[in-house]
Z-matrix of the N, CA and C atoms (Angstrom, degrees):
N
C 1 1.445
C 2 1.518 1 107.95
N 3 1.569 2 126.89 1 113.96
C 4 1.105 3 121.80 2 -155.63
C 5 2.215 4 87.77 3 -98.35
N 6 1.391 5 97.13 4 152.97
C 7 1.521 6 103.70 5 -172.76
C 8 1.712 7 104.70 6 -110.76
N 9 1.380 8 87.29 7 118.41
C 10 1.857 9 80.04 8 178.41
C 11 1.529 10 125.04 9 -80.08
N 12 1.301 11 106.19 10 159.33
C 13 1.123 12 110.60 11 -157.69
C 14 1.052 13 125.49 12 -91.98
N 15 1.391 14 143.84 13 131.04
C 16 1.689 15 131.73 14 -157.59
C 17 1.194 16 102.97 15 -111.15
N 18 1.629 17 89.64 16 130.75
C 19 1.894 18 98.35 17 179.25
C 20 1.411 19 106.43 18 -105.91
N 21 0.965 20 113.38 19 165.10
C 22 1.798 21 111.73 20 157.56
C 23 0.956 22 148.38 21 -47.60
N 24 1.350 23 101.01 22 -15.95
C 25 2.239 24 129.93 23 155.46
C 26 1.669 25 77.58 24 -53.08
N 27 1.607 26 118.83 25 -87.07
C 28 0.831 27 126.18 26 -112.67
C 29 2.008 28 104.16 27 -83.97
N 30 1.097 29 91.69 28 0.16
C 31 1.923 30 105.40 29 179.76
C 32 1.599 31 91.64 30 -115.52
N 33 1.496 32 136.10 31 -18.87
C 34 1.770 33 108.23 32 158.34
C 35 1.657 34 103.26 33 -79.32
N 36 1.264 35 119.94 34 -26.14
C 37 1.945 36 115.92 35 -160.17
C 38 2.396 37 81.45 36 -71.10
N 39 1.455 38 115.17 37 -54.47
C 40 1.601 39 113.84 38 -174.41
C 41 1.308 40 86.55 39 -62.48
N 42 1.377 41 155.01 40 -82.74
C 43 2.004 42 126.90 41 -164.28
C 44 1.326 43 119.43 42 -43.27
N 45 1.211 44 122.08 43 -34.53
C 46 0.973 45 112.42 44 170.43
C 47 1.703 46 125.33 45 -63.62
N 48 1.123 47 117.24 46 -61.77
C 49 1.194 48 136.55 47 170.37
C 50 1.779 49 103.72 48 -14.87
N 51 1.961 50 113.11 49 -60.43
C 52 1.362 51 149.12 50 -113.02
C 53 2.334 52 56.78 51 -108.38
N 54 1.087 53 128.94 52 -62.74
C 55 1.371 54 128.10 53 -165.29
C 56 1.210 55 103.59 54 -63.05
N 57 1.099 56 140.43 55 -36.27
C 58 1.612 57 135.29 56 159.38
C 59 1.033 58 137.88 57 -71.44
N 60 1.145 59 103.87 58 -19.79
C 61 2.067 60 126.50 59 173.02
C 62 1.761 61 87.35 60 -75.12
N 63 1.721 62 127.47 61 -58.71
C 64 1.334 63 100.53 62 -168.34
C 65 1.640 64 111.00 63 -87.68
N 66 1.024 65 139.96 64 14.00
C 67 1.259 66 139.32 65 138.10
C 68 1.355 67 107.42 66 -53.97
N 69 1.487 68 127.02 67 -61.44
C 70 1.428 69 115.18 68 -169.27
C 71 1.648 70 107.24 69 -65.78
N 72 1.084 71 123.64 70 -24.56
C 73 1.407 72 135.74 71 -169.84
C 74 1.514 73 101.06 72 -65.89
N 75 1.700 74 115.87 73 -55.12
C 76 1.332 75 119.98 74 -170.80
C 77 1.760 76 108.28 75 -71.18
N 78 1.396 77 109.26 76 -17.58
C 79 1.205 78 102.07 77 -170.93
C 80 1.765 79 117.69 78 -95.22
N 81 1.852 80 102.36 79 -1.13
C 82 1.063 81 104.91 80 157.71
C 83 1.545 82 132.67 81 -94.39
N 84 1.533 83 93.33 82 -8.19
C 85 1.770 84 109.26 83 -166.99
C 86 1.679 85 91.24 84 -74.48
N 87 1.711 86 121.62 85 -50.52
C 88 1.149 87 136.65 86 143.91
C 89 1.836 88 123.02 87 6.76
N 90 1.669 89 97.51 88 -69.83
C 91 1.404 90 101.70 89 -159.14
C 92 1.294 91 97.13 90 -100.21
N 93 1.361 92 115.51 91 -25.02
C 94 1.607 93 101.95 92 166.07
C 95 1.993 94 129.98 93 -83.45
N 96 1.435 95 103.79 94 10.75
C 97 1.622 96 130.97 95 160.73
C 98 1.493 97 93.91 96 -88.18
N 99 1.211 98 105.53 97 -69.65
C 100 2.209 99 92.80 98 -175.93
C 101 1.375 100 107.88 99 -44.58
N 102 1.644 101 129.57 100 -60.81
C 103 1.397 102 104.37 101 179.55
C 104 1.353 103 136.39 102 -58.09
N 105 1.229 104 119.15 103 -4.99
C 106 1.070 105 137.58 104 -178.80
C 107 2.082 106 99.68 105 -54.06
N 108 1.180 107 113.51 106 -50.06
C 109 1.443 108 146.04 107 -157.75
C 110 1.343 109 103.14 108 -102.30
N 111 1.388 110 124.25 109 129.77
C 112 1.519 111 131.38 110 173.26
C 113 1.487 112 86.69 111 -80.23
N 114 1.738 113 107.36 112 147.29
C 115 1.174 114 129.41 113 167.73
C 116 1.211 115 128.36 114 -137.83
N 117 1.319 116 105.33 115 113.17
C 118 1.357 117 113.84 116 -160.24
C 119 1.494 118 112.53 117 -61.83
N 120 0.996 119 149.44 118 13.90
C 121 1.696 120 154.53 119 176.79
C 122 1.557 121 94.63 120 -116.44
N 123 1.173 122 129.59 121 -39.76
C 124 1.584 123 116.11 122 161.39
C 125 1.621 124 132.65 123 -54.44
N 126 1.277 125 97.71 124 -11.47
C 127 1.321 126 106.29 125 178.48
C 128 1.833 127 116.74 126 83.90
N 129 1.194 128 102.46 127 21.01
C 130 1.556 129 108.38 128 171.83
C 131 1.479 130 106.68 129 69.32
N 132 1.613 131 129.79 130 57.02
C 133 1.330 132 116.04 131 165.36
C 134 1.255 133 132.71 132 -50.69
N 135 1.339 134 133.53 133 -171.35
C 136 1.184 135 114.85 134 -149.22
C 137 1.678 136 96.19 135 -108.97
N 138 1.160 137 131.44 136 -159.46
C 139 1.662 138 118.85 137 170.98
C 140 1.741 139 95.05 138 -85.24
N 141 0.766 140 136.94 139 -77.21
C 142 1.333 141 160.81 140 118.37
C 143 1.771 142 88.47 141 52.99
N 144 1.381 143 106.58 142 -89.50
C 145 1.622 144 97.98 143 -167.18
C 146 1.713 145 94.15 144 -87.52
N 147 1.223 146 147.94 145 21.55
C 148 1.213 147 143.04 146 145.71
C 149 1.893 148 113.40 147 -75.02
N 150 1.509 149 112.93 148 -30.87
C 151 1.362 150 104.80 149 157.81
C 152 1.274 151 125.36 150 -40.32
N 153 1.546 152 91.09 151 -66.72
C 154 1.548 153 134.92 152 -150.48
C 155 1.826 154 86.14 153 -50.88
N 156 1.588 155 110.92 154 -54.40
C 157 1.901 156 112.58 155 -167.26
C 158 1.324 157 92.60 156 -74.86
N 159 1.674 158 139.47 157 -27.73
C 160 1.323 159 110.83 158 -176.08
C 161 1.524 160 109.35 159 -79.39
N 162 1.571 161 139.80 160 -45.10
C 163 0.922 162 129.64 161 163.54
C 164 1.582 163 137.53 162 -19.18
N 165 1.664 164 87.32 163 -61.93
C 166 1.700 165 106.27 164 174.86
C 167 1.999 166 102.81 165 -51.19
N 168 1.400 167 96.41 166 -53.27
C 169 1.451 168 84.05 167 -172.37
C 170 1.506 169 124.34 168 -81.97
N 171 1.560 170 122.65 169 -24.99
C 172 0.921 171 87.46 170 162.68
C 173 1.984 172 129.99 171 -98.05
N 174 1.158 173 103.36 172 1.95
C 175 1.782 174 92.82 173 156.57
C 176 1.719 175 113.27 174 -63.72
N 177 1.297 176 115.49 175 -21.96
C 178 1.572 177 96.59 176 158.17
C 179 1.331 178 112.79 177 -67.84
N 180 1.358 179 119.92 178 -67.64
C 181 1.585 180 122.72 179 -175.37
C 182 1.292 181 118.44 180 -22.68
N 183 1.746 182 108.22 181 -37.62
C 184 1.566 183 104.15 182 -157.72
C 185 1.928 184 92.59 183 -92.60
N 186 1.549 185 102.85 184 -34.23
C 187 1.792 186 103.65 185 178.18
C 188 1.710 187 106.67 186 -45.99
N 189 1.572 188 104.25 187 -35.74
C 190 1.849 189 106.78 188 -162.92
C 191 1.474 190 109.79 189 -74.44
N 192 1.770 191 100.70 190 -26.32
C 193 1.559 192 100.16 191 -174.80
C 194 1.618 193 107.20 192 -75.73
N 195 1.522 194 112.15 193 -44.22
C 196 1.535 195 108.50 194 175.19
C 197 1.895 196 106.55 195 -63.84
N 198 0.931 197 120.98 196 -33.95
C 199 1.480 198 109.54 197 176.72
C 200 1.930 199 120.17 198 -65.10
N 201 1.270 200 89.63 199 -21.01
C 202 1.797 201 105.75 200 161.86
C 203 1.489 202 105.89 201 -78.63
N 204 1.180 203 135.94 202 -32.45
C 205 1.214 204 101.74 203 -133.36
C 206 1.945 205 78.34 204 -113.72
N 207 1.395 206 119.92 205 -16.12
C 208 1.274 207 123.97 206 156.34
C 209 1.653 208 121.07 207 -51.23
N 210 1.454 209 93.31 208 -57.55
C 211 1.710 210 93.34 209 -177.84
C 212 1.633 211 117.27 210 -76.04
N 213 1.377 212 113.52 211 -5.60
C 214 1.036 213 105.64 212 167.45
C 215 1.731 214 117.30 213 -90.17
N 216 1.046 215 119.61 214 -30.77
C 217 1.062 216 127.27 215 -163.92
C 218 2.173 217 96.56 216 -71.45
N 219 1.677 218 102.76 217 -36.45
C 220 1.389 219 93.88 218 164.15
C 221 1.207 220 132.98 219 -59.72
N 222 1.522 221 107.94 220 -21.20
C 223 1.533 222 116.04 221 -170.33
C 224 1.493 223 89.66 222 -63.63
N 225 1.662 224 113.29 223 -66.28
C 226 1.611 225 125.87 224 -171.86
C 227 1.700 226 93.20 225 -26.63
N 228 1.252 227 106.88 226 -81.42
C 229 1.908 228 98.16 227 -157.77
C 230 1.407 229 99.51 228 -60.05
N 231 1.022 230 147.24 229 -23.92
C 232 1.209 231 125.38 230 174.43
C 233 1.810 232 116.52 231 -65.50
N 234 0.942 233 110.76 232 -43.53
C 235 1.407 234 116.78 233 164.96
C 236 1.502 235 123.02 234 -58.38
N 237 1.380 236 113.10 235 -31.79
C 238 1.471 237 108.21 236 168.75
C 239 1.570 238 112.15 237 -92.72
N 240 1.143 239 116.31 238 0.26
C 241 1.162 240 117.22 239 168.07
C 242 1.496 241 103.95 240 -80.70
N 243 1.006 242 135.10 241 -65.23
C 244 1.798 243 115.61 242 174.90
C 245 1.351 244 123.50 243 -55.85
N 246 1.169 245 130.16 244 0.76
C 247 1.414 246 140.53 245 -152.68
C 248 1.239 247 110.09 246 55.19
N 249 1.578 248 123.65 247 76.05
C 250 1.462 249 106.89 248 -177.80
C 251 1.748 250 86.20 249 -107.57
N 252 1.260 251 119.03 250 -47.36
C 253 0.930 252 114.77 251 170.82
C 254 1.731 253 113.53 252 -140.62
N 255 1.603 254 114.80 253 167.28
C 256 1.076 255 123.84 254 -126.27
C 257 1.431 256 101.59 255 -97.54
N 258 1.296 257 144.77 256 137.06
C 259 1.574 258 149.01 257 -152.11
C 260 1.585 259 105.44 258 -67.37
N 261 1.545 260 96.50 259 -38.31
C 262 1.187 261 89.59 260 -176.03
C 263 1.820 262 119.79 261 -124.44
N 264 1.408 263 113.32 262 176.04
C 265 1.769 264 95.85 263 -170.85
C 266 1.161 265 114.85 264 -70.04
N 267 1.529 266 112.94 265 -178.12
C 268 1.581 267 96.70 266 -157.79
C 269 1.638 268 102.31 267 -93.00
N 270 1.466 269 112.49 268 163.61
C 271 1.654 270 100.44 269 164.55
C 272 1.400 271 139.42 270 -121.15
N 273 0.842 272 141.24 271 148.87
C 274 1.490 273 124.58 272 -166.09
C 275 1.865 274 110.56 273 -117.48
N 276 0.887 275 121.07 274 119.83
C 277 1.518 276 133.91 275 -173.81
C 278 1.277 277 108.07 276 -116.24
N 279 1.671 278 116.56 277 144.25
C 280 1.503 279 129.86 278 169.74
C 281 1.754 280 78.03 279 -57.24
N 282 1.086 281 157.44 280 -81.18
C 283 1.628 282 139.06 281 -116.01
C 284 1.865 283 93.93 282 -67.88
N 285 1.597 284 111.58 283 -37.36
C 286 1.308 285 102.00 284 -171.08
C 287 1.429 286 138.02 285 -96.18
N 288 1.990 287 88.59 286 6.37
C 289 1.394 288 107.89 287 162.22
C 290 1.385 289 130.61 288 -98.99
N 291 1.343 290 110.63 289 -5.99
C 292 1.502 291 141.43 290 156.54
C 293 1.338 292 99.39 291 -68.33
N 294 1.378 293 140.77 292 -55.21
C 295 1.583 294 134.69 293 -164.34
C 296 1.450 295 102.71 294 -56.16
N 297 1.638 296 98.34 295 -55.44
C 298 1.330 297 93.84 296 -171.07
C 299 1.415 298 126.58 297 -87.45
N 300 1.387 299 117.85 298 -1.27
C 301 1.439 300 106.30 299 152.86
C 302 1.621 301 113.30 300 -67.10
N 303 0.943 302 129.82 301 -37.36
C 304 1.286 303 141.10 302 -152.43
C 305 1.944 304 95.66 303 -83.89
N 306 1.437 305 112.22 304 -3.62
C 307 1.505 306 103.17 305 168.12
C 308 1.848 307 101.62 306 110.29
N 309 1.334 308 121.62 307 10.13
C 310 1.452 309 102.91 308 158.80
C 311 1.533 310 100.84 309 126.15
N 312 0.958 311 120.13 310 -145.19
C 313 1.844 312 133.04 311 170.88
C 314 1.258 313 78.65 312 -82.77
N 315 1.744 314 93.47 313 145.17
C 316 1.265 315 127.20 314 128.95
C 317 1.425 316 127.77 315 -49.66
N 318 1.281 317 121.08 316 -35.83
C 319 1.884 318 131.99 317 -168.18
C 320 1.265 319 73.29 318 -79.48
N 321 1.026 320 149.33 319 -66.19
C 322 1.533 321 136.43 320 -135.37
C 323 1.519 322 108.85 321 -60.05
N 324 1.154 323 129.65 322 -55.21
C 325 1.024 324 164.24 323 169.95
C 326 1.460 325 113.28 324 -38.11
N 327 1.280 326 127.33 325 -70.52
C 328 1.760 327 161.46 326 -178.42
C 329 1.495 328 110.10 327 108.22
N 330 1.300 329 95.62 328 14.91
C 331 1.552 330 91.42 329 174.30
C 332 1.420 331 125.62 330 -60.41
N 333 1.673 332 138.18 331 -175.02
C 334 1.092 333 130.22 332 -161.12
C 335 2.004 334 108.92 333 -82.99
N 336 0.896 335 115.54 334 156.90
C 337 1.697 336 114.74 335 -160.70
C 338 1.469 337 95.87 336 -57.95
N 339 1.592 338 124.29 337 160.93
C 340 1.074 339 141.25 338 173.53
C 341 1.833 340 122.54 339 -57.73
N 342 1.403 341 123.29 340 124.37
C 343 1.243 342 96.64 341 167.66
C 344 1.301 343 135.87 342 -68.33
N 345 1.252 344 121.02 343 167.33
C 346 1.634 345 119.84 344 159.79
C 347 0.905 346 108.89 345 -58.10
N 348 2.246 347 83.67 346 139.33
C 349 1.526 348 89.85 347 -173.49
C 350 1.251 349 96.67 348 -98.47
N 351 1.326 350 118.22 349 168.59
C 352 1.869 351 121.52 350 -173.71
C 353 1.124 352 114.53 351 -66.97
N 354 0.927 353 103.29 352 164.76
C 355 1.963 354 122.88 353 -166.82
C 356 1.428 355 116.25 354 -79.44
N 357 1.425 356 106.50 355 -18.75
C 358 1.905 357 106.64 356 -171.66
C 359 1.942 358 84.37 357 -139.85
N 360 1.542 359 121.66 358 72.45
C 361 1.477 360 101.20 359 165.67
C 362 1.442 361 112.05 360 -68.28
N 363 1.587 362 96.67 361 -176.86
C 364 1.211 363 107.88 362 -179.07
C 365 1.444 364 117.45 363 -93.62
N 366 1.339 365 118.91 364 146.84
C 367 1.821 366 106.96 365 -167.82
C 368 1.540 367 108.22 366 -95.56
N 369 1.131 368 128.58 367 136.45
C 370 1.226 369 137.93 368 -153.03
C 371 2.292 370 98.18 369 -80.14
N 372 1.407 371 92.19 370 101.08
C 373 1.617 372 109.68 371 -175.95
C 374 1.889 373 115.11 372 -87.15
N 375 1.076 374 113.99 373 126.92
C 376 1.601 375 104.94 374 162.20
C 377 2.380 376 93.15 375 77.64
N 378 1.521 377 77.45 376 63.13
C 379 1.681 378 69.58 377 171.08
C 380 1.559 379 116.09 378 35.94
N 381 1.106 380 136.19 379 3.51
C 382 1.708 381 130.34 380 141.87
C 383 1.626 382 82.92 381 134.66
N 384 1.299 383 116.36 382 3.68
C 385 1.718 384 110.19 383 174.73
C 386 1.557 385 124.49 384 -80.11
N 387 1.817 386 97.79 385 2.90
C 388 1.663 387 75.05 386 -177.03
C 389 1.268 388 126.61 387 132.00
N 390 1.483 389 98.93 388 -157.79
C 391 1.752 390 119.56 389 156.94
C 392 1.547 391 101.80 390 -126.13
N 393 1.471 392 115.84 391 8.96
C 394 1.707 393 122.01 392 165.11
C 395 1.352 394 100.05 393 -34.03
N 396 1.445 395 113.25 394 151.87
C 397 1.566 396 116.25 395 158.70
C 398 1.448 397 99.49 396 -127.35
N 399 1.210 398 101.36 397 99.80
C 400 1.739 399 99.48 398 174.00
C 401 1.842 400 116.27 399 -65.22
N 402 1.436 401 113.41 400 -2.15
C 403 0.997 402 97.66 401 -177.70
C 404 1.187 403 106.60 402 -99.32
N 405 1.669 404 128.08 403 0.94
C 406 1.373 405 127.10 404 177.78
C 407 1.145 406 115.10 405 -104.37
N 408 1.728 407 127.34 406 1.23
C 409 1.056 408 133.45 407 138.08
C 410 1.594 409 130.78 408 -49.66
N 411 1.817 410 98.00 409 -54.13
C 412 1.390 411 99.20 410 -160.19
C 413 1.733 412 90.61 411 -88.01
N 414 1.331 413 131.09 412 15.86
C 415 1.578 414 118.96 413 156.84
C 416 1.547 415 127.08 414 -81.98
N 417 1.535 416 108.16 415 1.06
C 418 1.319 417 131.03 416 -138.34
C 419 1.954 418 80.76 417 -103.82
N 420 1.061 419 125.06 418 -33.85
C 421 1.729 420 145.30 419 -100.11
C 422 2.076 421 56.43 420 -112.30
N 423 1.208 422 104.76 421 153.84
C 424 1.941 423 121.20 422 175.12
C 425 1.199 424 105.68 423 -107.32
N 426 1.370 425 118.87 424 -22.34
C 427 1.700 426 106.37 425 -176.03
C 428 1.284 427 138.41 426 -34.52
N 429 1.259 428 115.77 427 -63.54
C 430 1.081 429 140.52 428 156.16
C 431 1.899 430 123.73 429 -15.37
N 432 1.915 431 79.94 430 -61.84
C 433 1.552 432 96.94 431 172.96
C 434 1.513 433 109.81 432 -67.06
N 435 1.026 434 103.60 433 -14.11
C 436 1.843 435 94.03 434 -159.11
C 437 2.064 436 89.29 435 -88.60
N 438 1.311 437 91.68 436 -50.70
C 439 1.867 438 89.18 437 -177.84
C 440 1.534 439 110.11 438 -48.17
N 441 1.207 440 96.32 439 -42.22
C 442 1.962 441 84.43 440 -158.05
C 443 1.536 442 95.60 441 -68.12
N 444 1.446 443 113.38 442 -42.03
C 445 1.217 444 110.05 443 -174.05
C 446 2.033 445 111.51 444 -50.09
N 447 1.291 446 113.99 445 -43.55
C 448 1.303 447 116.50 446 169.86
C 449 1.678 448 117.85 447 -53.69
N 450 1.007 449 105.83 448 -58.97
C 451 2.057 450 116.69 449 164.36
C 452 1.672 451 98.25 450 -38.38
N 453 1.277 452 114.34 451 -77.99
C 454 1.435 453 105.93 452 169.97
C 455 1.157 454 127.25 453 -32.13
N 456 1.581 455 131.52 454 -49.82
C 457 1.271 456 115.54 455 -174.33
C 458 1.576 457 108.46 456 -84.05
N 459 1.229 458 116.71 457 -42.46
C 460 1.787 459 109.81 458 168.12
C 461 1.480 460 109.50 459 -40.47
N 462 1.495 461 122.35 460 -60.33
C 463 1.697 462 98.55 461 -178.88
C 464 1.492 463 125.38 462 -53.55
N 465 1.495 464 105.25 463 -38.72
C 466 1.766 465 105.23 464 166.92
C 467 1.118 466 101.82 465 -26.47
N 468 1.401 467 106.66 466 -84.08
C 469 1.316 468 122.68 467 -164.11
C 470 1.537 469 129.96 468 -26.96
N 471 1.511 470 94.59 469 -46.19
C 472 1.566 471 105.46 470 -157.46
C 473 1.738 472 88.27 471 -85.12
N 474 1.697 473 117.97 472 -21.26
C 475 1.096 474 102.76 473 -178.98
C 476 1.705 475 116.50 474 -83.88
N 477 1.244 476 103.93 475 -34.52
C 478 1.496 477 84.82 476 170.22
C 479 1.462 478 118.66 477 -103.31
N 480 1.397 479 137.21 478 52.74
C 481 1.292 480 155.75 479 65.17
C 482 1.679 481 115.27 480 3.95
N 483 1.515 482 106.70 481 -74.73
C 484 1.179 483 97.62 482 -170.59
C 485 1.715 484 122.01 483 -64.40
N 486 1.246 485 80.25 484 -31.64
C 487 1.580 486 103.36 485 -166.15
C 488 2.115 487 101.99 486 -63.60
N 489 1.049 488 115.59 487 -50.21
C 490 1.348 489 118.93 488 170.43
C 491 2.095 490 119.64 489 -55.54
N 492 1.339 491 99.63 490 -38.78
C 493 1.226 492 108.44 491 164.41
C 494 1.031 493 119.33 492 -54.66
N 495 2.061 494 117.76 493 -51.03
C 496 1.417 495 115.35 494 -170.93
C 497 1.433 496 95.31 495 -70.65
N 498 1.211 497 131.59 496 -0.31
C 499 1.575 498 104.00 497 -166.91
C 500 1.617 499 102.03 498 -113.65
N 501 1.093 500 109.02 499 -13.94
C 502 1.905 501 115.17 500 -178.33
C 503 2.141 502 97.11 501 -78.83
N 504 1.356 503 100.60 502 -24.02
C 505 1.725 504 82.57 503 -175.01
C 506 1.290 505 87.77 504 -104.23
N 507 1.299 506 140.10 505 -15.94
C 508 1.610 507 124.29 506 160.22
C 509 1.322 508 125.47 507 -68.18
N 510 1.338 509 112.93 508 -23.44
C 511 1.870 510 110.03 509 159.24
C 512 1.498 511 106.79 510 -87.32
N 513 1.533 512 121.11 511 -15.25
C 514 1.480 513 105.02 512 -177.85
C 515 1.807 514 110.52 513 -84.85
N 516 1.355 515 109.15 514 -14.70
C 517 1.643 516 103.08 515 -172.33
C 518 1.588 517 98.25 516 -117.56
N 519 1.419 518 128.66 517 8.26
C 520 1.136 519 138.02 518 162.34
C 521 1.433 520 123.88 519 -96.35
């Protein structure tokens, strides 16, 4: 059984495909949320066949998401099958954060071969940040403080604004 061969026509014509399958997918997740809801331009179906269309649609919805999540997952091995990208996640090690402080590869260079890298690295956490907490950074950030504090002083303002007004036409008609 000879296996044909997949070109790059033939893995953009399957993304593509995989982009219209979740269009059709969203547009059933869609119509089975409207039945959910009596609609008055439908003419008030009954509960009964308002099941019946949410069912239908979403056992498609959920068929379209597993039919995504199949063809994507082929894309993956197909891609690690050329080495486009790597089988497994990526890792990050003191040996290969030492390289690159130290200016890049060693091969590049002719310097002496690379050491081993350790046996248990560390797996690259938080988008390659870490144990960072970007959210205890961006609480750090004054903006916030500085606006409200501005909102605050404009209402002062505008209130005792008003407050001087009410009292200049209350000594003027008093």
């Amino acid at each position: 059984m000879a296996s044909q061969e997949i070109t790059p026509a033939n893995r953009i014509r399957e993304l593509n495909d995989i982009s219209t399958g979740i269009a059709e997918t969203l547009r059933h997740m869609g119509q089975a949320i409207n039945a959910l809801s009596p609609n008055a331009q439908e003419g008030g179906d009954s509960m009964a066949a308002r099941k019946e269309r949410f069912d239908e649609h979403s056992k498609a919805a959920y068929a379209g998401i597993q039919a995504f999540q199949a063809k994507m997952r082929r894309q993956a091995y197909a891609l690690e099958e050329d080495g486009i990208i790597a089988a497994e996640a990526l890792n990050l090690s003191a040996t290969n954060s030492q390289q690159q402080a130290q200016g890049g590869l060693a091969g590049s260079r002719g310097a002496a071969p690379l050491p081993a890298v350790a046996a248990e690295p560390d797996r690259i956490t938080n988008g390659g940040l870490g144990h960072l907490d970007v959210g205890w950074l961006n609480s750090r950030g004054n903006k916030v403080g500085v606006e409200k504090q501005a909102e605050l002083l404009h209402e002062a303002k505008v209130l005792l604004q008003a407050e001087a007004d009410r009292k200049r036409t209350a000594g003027a008609v008093g």
